[in-house]
Structures are given as structure tokens and as C-alpha cells.
SELUMSE-915885 format. One line per field, with one value per residue (C-alpha): x, y, z; residue number from 1. Coordinates in Angstrom, 2 decimals. Example, Ala and Ser with C-alpha at 12.3 -4.5 7.8 and 13.67 -1.06 7.14 Angstrom:
<recs>
xx: (12.30; 13.67)
yy: (-4.50; -1.06)
zz: (7.80; 7.14)
i: (1; 2)
</recs>
This chain:
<recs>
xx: (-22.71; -19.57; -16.44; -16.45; -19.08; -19.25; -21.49; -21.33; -21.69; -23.31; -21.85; -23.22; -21.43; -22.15; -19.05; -18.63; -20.42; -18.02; -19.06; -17.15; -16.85; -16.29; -15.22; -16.34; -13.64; -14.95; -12.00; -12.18; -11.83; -12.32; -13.42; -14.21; -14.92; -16.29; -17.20; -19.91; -20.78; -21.77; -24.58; -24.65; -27.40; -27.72; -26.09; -26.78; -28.37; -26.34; -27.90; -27.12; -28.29; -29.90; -29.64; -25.48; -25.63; -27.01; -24.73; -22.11; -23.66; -23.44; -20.01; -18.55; -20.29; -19.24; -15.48; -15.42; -16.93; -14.40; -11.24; -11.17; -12.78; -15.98; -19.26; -22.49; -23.76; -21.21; -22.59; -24.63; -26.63; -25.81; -26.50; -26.68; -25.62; -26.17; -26.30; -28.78; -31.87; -30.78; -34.49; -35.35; -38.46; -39.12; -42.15; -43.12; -44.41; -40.40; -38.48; -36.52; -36.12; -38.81; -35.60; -32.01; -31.66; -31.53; -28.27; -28.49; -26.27; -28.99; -30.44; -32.60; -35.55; -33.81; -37.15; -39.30; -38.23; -37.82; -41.46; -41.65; -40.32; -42.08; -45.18; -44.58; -44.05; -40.58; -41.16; -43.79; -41.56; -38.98; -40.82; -41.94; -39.27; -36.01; -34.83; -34.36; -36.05; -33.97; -33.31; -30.92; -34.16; -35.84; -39.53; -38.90; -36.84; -39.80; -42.27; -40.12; -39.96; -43.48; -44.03; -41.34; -40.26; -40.86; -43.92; -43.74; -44.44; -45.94; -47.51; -48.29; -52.51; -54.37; -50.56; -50.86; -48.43; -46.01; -47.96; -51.56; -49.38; -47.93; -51.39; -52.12; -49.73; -47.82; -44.33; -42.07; -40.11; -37.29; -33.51; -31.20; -31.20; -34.54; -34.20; -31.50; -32.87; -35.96; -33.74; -31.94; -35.27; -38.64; -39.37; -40.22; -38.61; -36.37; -35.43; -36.09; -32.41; -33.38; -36.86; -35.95; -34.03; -36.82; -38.87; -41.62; -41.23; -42.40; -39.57; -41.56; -44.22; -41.71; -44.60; -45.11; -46.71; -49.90; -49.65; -45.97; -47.33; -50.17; -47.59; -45.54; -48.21; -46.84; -49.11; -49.24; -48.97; -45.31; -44.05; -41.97; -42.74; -40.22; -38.70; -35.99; -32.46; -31.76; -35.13; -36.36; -36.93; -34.71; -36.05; -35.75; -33.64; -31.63; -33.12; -31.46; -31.40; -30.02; -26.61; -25.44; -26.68; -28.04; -30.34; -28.68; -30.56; -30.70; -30.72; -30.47; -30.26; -28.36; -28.23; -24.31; -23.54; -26.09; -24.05; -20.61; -21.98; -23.19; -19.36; -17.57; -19.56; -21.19; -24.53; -24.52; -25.61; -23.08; -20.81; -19.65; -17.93; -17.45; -17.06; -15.17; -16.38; -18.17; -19.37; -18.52; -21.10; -20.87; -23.27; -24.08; -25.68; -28.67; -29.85; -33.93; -34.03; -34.74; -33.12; -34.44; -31.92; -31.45; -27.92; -28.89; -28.07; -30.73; -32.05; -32.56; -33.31; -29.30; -30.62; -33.47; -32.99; -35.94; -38.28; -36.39; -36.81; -35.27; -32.04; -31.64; -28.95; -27.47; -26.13; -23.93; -24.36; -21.47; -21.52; -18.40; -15.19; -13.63; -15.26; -12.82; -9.68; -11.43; -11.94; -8.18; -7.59; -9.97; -8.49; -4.55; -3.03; -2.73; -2.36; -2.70; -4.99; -2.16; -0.07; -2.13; -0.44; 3.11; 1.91; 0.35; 3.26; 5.62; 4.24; 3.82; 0.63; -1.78; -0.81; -4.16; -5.96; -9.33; -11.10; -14.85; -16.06; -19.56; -19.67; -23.35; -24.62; -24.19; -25.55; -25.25; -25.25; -25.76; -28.30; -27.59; -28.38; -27.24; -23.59; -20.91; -17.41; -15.28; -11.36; -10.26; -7.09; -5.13; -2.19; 0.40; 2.56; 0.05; 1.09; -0.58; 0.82; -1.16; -4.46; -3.76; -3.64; -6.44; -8.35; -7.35; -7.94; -11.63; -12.31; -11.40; -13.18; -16.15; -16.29; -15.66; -18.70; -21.05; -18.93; -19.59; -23.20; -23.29; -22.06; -24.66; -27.29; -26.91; -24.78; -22.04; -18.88; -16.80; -13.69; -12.72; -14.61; -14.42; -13.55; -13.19; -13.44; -11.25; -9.50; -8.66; -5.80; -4.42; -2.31; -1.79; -5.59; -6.27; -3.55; -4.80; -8.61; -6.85; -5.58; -8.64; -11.46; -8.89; -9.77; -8.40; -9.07; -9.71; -8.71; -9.75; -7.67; -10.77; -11.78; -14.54; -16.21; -19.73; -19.50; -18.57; -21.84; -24.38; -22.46; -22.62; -26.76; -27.17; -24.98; -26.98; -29.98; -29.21; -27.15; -24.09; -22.94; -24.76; -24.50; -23.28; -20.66; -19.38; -19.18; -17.82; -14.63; -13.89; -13.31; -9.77; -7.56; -5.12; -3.79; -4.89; -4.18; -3.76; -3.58; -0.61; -1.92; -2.03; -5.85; -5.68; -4.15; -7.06; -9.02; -7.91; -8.19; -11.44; -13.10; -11.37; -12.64; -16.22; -15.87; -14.78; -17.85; -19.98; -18.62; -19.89; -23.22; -26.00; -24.31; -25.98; -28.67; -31.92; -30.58; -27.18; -25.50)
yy: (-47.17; -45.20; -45.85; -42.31; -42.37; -42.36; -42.43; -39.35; -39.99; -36.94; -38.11; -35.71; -36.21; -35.14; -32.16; -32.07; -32.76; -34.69; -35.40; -38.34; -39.23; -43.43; -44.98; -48.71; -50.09; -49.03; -46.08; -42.33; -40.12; -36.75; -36.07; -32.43; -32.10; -28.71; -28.82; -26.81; -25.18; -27.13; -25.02; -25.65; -23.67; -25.23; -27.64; -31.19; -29.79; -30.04; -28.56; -27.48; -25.07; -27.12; -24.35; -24.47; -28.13; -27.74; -25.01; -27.10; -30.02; -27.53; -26.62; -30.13; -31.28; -28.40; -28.55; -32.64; -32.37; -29.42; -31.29; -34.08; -31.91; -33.97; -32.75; -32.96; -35.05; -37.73; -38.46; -42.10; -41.15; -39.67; -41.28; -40.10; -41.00; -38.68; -38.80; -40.55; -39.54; -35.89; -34.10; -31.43; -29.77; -27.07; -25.20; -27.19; -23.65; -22.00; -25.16; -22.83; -25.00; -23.82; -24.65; -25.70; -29.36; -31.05; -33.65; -37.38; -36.58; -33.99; -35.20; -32.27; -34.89; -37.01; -36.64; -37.29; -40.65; -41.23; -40.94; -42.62; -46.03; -45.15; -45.43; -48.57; -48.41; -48.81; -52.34; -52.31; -49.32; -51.96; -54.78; -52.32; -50.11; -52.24; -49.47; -48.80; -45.52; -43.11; -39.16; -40.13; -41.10; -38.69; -38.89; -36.85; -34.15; -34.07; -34.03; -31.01; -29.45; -29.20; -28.18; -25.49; -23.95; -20.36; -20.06; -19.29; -15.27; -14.88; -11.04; -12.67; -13.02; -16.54; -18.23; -20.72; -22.20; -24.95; -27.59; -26.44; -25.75; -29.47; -31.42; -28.73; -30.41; -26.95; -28.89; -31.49; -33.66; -35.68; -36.94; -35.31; -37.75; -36.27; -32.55; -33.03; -34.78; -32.55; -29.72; -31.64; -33.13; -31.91; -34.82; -35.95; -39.13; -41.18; -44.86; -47.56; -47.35; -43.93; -44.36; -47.39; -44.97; -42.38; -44.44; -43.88; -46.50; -50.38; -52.23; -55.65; -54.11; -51.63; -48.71; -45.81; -46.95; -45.11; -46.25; -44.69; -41.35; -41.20; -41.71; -38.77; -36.97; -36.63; -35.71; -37.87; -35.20; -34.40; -37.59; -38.38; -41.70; -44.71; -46.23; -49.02; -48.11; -49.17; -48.65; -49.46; -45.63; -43.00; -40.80; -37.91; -36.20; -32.68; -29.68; -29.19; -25.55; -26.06; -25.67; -29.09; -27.76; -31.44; -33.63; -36.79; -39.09; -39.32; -42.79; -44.12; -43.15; -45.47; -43.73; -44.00; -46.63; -48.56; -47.33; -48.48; -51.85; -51.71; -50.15; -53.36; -56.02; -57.28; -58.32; -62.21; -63.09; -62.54; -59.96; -57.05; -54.10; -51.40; -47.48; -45.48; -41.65; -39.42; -42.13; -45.87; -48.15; -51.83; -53.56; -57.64; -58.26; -61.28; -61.52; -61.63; -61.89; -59.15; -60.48; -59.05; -58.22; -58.88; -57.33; -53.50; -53.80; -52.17; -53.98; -52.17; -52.20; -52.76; -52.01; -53.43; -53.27; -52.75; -56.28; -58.10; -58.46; -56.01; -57.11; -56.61; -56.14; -55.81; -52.70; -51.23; -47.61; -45.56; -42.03; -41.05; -42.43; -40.13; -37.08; -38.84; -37.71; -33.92; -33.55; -34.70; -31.64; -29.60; -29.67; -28.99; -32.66; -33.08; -30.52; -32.81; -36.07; -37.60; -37.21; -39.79; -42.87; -41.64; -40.81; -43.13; -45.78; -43.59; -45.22; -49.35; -48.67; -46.00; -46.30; -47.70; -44.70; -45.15; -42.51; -43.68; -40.59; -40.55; -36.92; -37.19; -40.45; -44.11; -45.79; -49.46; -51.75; -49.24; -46.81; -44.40; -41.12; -39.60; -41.06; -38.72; -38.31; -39.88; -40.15; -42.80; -43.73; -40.57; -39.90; -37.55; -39.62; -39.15; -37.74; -37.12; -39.46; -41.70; -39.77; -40.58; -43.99; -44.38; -42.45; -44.55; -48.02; -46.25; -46.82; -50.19; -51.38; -49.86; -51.63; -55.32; -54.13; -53.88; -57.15; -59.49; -58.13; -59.18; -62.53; -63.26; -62.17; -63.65; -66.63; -66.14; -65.42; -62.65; -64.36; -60.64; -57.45; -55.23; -51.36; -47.70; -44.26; -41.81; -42.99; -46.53; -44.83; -44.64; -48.36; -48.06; -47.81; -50.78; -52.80; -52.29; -53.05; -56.39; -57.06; -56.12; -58.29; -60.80; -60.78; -60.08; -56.06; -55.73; -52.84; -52.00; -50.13; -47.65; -46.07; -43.91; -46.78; -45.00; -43.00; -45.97; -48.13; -44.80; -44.85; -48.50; -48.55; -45.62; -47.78; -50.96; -48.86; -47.06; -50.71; -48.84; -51.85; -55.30; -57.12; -58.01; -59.91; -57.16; -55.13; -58.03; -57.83; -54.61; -54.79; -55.25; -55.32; -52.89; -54.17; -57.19; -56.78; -59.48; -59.98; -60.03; -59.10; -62.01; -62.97; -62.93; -59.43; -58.70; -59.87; -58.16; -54.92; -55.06; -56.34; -52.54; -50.55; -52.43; -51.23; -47.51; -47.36; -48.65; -45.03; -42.72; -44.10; -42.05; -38.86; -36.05; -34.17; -32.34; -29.04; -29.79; -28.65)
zz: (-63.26; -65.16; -63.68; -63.02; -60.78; -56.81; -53.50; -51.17; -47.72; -45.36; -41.42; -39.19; -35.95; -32.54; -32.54; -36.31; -39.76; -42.40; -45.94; -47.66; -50.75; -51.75; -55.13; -56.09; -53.92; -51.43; -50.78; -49.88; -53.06; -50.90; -47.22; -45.83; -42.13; -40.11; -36.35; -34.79; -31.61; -28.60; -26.72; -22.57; -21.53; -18.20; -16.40; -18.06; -21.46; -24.36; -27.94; -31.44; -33.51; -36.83; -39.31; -38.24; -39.22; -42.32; -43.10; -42.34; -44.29; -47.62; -47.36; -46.31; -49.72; -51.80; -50.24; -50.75; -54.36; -54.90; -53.86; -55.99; -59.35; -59.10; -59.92; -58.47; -61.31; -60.69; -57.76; -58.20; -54.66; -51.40; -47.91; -44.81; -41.32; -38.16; -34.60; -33.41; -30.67; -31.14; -31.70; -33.91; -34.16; -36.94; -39.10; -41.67; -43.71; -43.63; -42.78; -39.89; -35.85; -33.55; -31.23; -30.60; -31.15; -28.02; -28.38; -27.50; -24.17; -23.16; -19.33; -18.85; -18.76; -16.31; -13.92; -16.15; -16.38; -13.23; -12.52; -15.63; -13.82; -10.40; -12.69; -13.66; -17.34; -17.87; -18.36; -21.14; -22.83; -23.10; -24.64; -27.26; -28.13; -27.26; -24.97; -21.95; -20.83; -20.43; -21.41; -23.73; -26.48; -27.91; -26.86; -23.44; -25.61; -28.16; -25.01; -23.76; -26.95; -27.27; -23.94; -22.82; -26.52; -27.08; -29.29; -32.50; -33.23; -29.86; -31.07; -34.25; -33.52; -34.62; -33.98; -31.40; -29.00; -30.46; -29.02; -30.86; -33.98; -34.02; -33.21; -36.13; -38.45; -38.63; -37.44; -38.39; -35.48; -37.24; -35.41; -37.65; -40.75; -41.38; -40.63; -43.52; -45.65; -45.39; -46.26; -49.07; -50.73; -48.86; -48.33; -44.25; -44.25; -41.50; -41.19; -39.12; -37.44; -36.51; -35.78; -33.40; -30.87; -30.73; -27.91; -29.95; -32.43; -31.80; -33.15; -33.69; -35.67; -37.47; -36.56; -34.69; -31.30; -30.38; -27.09; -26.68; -28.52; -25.72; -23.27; -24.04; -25.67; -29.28; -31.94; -35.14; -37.49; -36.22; -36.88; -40.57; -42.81; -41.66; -44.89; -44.81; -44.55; -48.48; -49.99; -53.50; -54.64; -53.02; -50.30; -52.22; -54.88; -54.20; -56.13; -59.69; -58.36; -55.24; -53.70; -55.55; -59.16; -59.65; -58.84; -56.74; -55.47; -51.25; -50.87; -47.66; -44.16; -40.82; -37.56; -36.83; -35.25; -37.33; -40.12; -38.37; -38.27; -41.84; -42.97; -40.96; -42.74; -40.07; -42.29; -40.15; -36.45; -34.12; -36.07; -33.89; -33.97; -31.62; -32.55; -30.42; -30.72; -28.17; -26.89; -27.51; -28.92; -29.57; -31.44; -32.28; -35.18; -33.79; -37.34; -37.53; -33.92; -31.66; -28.48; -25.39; -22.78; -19.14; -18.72; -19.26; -23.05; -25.64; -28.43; -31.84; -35.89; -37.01; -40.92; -43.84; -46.76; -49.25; -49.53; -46.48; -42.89; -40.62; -38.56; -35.07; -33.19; -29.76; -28.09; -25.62; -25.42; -23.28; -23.06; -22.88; -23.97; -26.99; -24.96; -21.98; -23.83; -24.70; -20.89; -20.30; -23.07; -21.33; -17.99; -19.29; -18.55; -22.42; -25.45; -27.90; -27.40; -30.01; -26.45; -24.57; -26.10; -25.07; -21.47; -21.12; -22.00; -19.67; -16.65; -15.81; -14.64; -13.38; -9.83; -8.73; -10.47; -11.66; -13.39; -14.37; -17.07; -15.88; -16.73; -17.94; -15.78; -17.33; -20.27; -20.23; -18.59; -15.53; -16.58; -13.95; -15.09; -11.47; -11.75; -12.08; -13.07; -10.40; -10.02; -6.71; -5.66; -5.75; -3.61; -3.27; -5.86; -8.46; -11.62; -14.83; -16.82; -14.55; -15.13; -18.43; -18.68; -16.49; -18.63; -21.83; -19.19; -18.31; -22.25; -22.38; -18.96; -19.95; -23.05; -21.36; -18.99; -22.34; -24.11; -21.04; -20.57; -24.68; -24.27; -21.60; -23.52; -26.81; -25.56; -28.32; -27.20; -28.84; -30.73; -32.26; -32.34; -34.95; -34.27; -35.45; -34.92; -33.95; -31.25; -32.50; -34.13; -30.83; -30.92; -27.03; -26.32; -29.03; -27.15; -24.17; -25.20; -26.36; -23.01; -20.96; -23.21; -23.77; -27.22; -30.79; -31.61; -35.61; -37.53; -40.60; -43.36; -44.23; -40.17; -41.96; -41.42; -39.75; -43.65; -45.30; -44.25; -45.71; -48.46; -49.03; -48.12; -50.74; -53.09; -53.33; -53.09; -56.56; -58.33; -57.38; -55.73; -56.22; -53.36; -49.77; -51.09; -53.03; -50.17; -48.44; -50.41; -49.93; -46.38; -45.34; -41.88; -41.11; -38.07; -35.56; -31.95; -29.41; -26.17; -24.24; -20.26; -18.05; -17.98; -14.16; -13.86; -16.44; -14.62; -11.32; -12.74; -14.02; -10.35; -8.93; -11.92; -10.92; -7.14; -8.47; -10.82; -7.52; -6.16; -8.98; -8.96; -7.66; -7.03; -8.75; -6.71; -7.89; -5.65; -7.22; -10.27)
i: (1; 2; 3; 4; 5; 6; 7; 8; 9; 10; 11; 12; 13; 14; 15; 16; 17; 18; 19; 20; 21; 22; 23; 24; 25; 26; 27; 28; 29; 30; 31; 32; 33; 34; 35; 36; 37; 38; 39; 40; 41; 42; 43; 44; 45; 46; 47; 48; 49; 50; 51; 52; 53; 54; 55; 56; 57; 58; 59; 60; 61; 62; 63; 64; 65; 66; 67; 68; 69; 70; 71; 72; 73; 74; 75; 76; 77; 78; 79; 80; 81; 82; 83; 84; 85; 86; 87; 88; 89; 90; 91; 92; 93; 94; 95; 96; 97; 98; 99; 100; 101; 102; 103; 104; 105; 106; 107; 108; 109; 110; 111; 112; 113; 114; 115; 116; 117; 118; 119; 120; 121; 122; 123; 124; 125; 126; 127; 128; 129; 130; 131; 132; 133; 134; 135; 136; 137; 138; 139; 140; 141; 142; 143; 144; 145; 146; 147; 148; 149; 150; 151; 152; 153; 154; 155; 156; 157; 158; 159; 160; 161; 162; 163; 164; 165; 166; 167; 168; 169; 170; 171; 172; 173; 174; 175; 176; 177; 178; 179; 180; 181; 182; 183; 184; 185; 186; 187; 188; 189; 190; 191; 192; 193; 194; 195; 196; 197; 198; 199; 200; 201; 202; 203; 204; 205; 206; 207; 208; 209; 210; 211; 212; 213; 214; 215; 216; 217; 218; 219; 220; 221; 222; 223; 224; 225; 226; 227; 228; 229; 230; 231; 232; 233; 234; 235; 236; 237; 238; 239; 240; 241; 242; 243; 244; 245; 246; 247; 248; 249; 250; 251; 252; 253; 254; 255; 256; 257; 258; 259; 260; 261; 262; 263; 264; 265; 266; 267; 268; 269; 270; 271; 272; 273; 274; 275; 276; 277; 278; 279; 280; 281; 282; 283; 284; 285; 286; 287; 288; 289; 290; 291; 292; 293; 294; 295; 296; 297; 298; 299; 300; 301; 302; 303; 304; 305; 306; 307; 308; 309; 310; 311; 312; 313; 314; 315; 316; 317; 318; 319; 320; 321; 322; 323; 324; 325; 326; 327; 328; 329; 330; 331; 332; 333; 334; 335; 336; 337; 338; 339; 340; 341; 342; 343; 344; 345; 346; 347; 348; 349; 350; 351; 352; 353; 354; 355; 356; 357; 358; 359; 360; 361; 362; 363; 364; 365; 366; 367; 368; 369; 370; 371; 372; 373; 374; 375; 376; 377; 378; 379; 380; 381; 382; 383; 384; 385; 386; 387; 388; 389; 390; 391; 392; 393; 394; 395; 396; 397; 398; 399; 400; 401; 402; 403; 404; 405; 406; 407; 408; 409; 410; 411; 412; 413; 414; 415; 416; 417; 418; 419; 420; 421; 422; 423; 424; 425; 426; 427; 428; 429; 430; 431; 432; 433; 434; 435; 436; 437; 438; 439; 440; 441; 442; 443; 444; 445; 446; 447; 448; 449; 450; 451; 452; 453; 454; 455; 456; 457; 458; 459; 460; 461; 462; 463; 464; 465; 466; 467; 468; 469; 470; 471; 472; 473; 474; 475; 476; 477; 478; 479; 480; 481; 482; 483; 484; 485; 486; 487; 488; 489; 490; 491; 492; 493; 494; 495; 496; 497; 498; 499; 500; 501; 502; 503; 504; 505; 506; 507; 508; 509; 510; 511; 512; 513)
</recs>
């Protein structure tokens, strides 16, 4: 490759789309960013319009490329990286939705899997699929899809409903890596990262399931072709006429926090890192080994690359911990999330506040899809600055809940873990993860670490970069934080947020909002 070359990285986030743009080193050359509309159409559903993020997509490329006075052609390959379980259904004929996507934190299809366990099945679902079922996959939001979604030209005669037009083959299901890269290439393509949070997918056998498909009644035909995260050939190239003017290779595709794992190195057994975004999601690399879990924890396809083995890893999946801080912005106590550290420092402690951020149930190692948002131990003393720091402490408790239910699963015990997002840039909340997991907190100088591991799968897909180790070396720390808590104060802390989670659990009602 020409030393004037680089690897584009397309992150489509959960409240925004970024595209980022990496030299050989590893560094950003040029990052645009542009957020998009949340959609609440009922209480508990959360979607987004596709065509907006592929609007968004474009211009976040075009502004990056712009910035630094690179062009299209420069670009060795582009990879992409994209929230994952969020389901999008569209025509196959005009490439336009059938629908809203319906976002990972959607739990319209909350009784569906209820009856789902009642029936018996949740077990077997497991086995297969790694996950625990929940709404947060995708197969009850397909299942919906198919079943509730306006049909397509209703007056139009011959047109059937969107169900006889999928078993048709007239639609395309993809999570969002696919709907773009359809839209980028034409191609109907998705990885194994992605495929492996569908609930569709068998992660042992690296297939779709027919069993699962049955299950949820999914027709073949809708599905895209899994390809490894790296492959040999790209997935696709961009039109030469497109947007880009050029045709650059797509090369690879890691659902997020696939990709965050990917970006932080962690390519051996028992590497971790933990992103803090939305939601929080750690993930242990167990190598070759799927390990099942018996602490709540999900087990999924961490990457392949072309001609190898897939790796597995662990994975704590919270819902809310970056959306935490929003609600705190939401709700007037801050203006500025950039406010929480200093509030939070203003005070000793919270006052024997506990706020658990259950705002749309709890991912693991609860799985409560009924637990709400609950604040304890108010009094008349109470002051925001304290709502604050609990808020920030709610963060860091939740993610000892998924670290200890790690540890007991894979019987490795975490010496340092690995983070980024955006709110590791908050010291205070790094500190105090530190002191609450009694472990060393790792910072990396690059934090676009989620775009840095689809850049670096596109890379060594195309010979931009030639190796592990060469990615390996470009990793470096930006800060280290250790503990400085007493372990038994720690520890005492962490046994009250347990009995204030034991209060949220449960709470929402069918009748209820």
C-alpha cells in the first residue's frame, strides 16, 4: 500500500453515525460525526428511520474525506461497525425500509418471550445461539416486523402482505452492517459477529438454524450470506458512480462491541475490555472456546478472520450506562454531562443514594426485562450533586455485577480491563470503576477504539496491515488507573447497590406504561 493510503471506518452508533478515517499507525487522520432522531412511538419501542442513517452515513464520509483533502480513491477499504440486533427489513426491488428500524433497546416483544420461556425453549435457544432470549435480539423484532408492518402498496392489486412478499424473496432482513453495506455495494452480506446476536444464528455450526427460523417463523429467503469478519475477497465494492466517485473496497464488518474488542487488541484468551456507550458491554476473549454460561452472561462470535476458526468470547450486556448521564441531562440536574465529574467530586459520597438505570429492564446478569429505573435512599438532605455521583457509582457497580459473573464463568480473574467510549474520558468515573472492581482501569491513547477494530479487520483484509502483531504495536496507554478505595468499603457498597437492584426488579406491568 502507498504511504498515502488509509482505511475508512463507517461506526454507526445507536444516537449517531461517525465515519473515521485511520493512517498505518493506527491514528485518526479525519473523523465526522452526525446524530439522528430517536423515534418513541410507544412506551418501550425505540426505532430509527434507515434511509436517515444512510443519509447520515454519506455525509459523515464525504465530510471526513473532505477535511483532511483525501480522496475516495485513497481509500485502501472501508469497514464497518454498527449497532448490533437493531433489525431492518426493506424491498429488495427499490432498496427503501418496509419499516422503522426497531433499535436493540426496543422491548415491544417483551411477551413474546415470556411465553417463549413458559414454553420451555429458552434453554435449547441458549445452547444454540449463545444468548439468552430476550427482546433485545432481533428474531422477535423480525417476527414483529413481518407480522404487524404496514403492507407494502396496500391498493396496489397482486401485492401481498409483507409476510407473503418475504417467504416470496421480495425482502431483505439485515442488522444495520448489512442494510449499509447493501446500500454501499448490493451486495446482502453480514458477519458472523452480527449474525451471532440475531437469535437466529447457531454459533457452533456458524449457520443459520432452521430450527430457530421455524421457531420465529422467518423465511429463508430474507436472510443475508454470513461471511467472516476479515474475509479473503471484500464484501463488496462502492459504485464508481456513486456518492464516493470510486470504487473502495467494503471489507469487513464487527458488530460494535465486537469491533471494540478487535480495536483494544484483545486477539488472546482472557483479554477484556469494556466499552462504555449507551449501554456498557464487556467482553472476554475465551479463544476457540465457546464457554457456556451459568452467571446470566451471553456467549458470542468475538471475530474470524478468513481460513481460521472463529473466536468466542464472553459478554456482559448493560443497557444503560452512557444513556444514565443523558437522563441526568434530561431531567435538568446537569447541562453539560462534562459537569458530572465536578459534582460528583463536590460531595464524599452519595449520601446512601442508589440510583439503578433500569430504564428499559436489565441485561446481564439479571435479565429482567420488567425492572425499572429506581432511585432509594432519598431524604430531605438530598442534593443533586448526590444524584450525580450515584449515577456515575450505578456505572461502575453494574459493571463489577457482569466482571464477577465473568470471573466465575471462565475462571480467569481480571488483572486489568481494558476500556473506551465516551464516557471513559470522564477520570472521576474511571477512578471510581478502579475502586469498585478493585482492579487496574486501562486507557488507551486512540478511544475510537469500536472504529479502530473495522478499520483494522478491513485493513488486514485488503494487506493494509499484515498482521496481529502489527496491530499489536500500535496500541498504546493513555492513562492507568488504580485503586485506591478500601476493598472492604468496596465491598460494602456493592452488597447495598445489590439490595437496591433487588427493588427495581419486576416492576413494569402489562396495564402499565
Amino acid at each position: 500500500m502507498t504511504e498515502d493510503s488509509y482505511v475508512g471506518a463507517i461506526d454507526q452508533g445507536t444516537t449517531g453515525t461517525r465515519f473515521v478515517v485511520f493512517d498505518h499507525a493506527g491514528q485518526v487522520v479525519a473523523d465526522a460525526y452526525e446524530r439522528h432522531e430517536q423515534h418513541y412511538p410507544e412506551p418501550g419501542w425505540v426505532e430509527h428511520d434507515p434511509t436517515e442513517l444512510w443519509a447520515n452515513t454519506k455525509a459523515t464520509v464525504q465530510a471526513a474525506l473532505s477535511e483532511a483533502g483525501i480522496d475516495a480513491d485513497q481509500l485502501a477499504a472501508v469497514g464497518i461497525t454498527n449497532q448490533r440486533e437493531t433489525t431492518v427489513l426493506w424491498d429488495a426491488d427499490t432498496g427503501e425500509p418496509v419499516h422503522d428500524a426497531i433499535v436493540w433497546q426496543d422491548r415491544r416483544t417483551t411477551d413474546r418471550i415470556e411465553r417463549l420461556e413458559a414454553s420451555g425453549d429458552a434453554e435449547w435457544i441458549r445452547k444454540r445461539t449463545g444468548l439468552e432470549p430476550d427482546a433485545y435480539f432481533s428474531a422477535t423484532k423480525l417476527e414483529w416486523l413481518l407480522d404487524h408492518a404496514d403492507p407494502i402498496e396496500p391498493d396496489r392489486p397482486g401485492v401481498g402482505s409483507v409476510r407473503d412478499r418475504a417467504e416470496a424473496g421480495e425482502l431483505l432482513f439485515g442488522t444495520v452492517d448489512a442494510w449499509l453495506t447493501y446500500k454501499l455495494t448490493g451486495e446482502h452480506v453480514t458477519d458472523v459477529t452480527n449474525a451471532s446476536r440475531t437469535m437466529l444464528f447457531d454459533i457452533h455450526d456458524l449457520a443459520w438454524d432452521p430450527e430457530l427460523l421455524a421457531e420465529f417463523r422467518v423465511p429463508e429467503a430474507v436472510l443475508p450470506e454470513v461471511r467472516p469478519s476479515s474475509p479473503v475477497e471484500p464484501y463488496g465494492h462502492t459504485d464508481a458512480d456513486g456518492f464516493l466517485g470510486a470504487a473502495v473496497p467494503v471489507a469487513a464488518a464487527l458488530g460494535d462491541q465486537q469491533a471494540a474488542l478487535f480495536g483494544q487488541t484483545c486477539f488472546d484468551a482472557g483479554d477484556a475490555k469494556n466499552t462504555y456507550g449507551t449501554g456498557s458491554f464487556l467482553l472476554m476473549n475465551t479463544g476457540e472456546r465457546a464457554v457456556e454460561s451459568d452467571h446470566g452472561l451471553l456467549t458470542t462470535v468475538a471475530f474470524q478472520r478468513a481460513g481460521e476458526p472463529p473466536r468466542y468470547a464472553l459478554e456482559g450486556s448493560i443497557f444503560v450506562t452512557g444513556a444514565a448521564i443523558e437522563w441526568l441531562e434530561d431531567v435538568s440536574l446537569v447541562d453539560d454531562p462534562a459537569e458530572t465529574a465536578a459534582l460528583a467530586r463536590s460531595v464524599d459520597s452519595t449520601d446512601g443514594v442508589y440510583v439503578v438505570p433500569a430504564f428499559t429492564g436489565l441485561g446481564a446478569p439479571h435479565w429482567d426485562g420488567r425492572a425499572r429505573g429506581t432511585v432509594v435512599g432519598i431524604t430531605r438532605g438530598t442534593r443533586r450533586e448526590h444524584l450525580v455521583r450515584a449515577t456515575l457509582e450505578a456505572i461502575a457497580f453494574q459493571t463489577r455485577d457482569v466482571t464477577e459473573a465473568m470471573e466465575a464463568d471462565a475462571g480467569i480473574e481480571t488483572r486489568s480491563l481494558r476500556v473506551d467510549g465516551g464516557a471513559v474520558r470522564n477520570d472521576f468515573l474511571c477512578g471510581l470503576q478502579a475502586d469498585v472492581l478493585g482492579t487496574d482501569i486501562v486507557r488507551p491513547v486512540v478511544d475510537e477504539t469500536t472504529a479502530l477494530g473495522a478499520a483494522y479487520a478491513a485493513g488486514l483484509a485488503v494487506g493494509y496491515w499484515d498482521s496481529l502483531d502489527a496491530l499489536r504495536e500500535n496500541w498504546a496507554v493513555d492513562r492507568t488507573f488504580t485503586p485506591e478505595m478500601d476493598p472492604a468499603e468496596a465491598d460494602r457498597r456493592y452488597e447495598r447497590w445489590g439490595e437496591a437492584v433487588e427493588r427495581s426488579l419486576d416492576w413494569a406491568r402489562d396495564d402499565e406504561p
